[in-house]
N, C-alpha and C positions, 0 to 999 in steps of 0.2 A: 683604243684608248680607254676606253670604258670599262674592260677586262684589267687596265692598270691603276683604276682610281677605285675597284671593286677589292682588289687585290690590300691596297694600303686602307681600307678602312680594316678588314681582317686586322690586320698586324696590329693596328691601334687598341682594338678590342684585346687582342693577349699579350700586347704591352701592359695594358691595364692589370689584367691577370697576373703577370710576372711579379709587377710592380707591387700588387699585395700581397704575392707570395713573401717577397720579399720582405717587406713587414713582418707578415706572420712570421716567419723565418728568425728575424732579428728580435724579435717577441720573446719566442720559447727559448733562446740561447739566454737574453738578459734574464728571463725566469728560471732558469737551471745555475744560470749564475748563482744567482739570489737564494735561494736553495743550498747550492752546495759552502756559501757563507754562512749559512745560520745552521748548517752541519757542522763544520769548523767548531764556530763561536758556541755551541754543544760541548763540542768535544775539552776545548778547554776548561769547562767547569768543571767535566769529569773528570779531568787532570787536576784539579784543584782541591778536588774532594778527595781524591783516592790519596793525594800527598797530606791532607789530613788527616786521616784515616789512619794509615802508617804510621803516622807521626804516634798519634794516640795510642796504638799497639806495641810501638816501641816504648814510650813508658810506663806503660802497665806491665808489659814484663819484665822492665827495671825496678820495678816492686814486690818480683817473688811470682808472680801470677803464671798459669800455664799459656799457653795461647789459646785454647778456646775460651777459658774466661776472660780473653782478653780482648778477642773479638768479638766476645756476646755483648761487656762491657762498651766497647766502639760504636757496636750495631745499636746502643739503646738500651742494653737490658743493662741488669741491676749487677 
C-alpha cells in the first residue's frame, strides 16, 4: 500500500505540471492571436493609402502630366 500512495503523490505533482502547461499553451495561442489582428488591422491601412494614392495618380494624369511626375507629385514632391 505504501508503493500505491507513493505512486499518487507523483501523478499530483505532474498534474500540476500539465496543468501549467496548459496555461502557458493557451497563453502563446491567445498572444499569436493578438498579433496576427493587429497584422490585419496593418494591412488595411495599407489598403487605404495605396487606394489613395491611385486615386491621386489618376488625376494627375488626367491633367496632361507623364506618370513619373505624377508619382513624384503623390509621393510629396513638387
Amino acid at each position: 500500500m505504501s508503493e500505491e500512495k507513493k505512486e499518487s503523490k507523483k501523478c499530483g505533482g505532474k498534474k500540476k505540471i500539465m496543468v501549467a502547461y496548459g496555461f502557458i499553451q493557451l497563453g502563446s495561442s491567445f498572444l499569436s492571436a493578438l498579433a496576427l489582428a493587429s497584422i490585419a488591422i496593418g494591412f488595411c491601412s495599407v489598403k487605404n493609402e495605396s487606394k489613395v494614392f491611385n486615386i491621386c495618380v489618376t488625376e494627375i494624369l488626367k491633367n496632361g502630366s507623364t506618370n513619373a511626375e505624377a508619382v513624384r507629385y503623390c509621393n510629396g514632391g513638387n
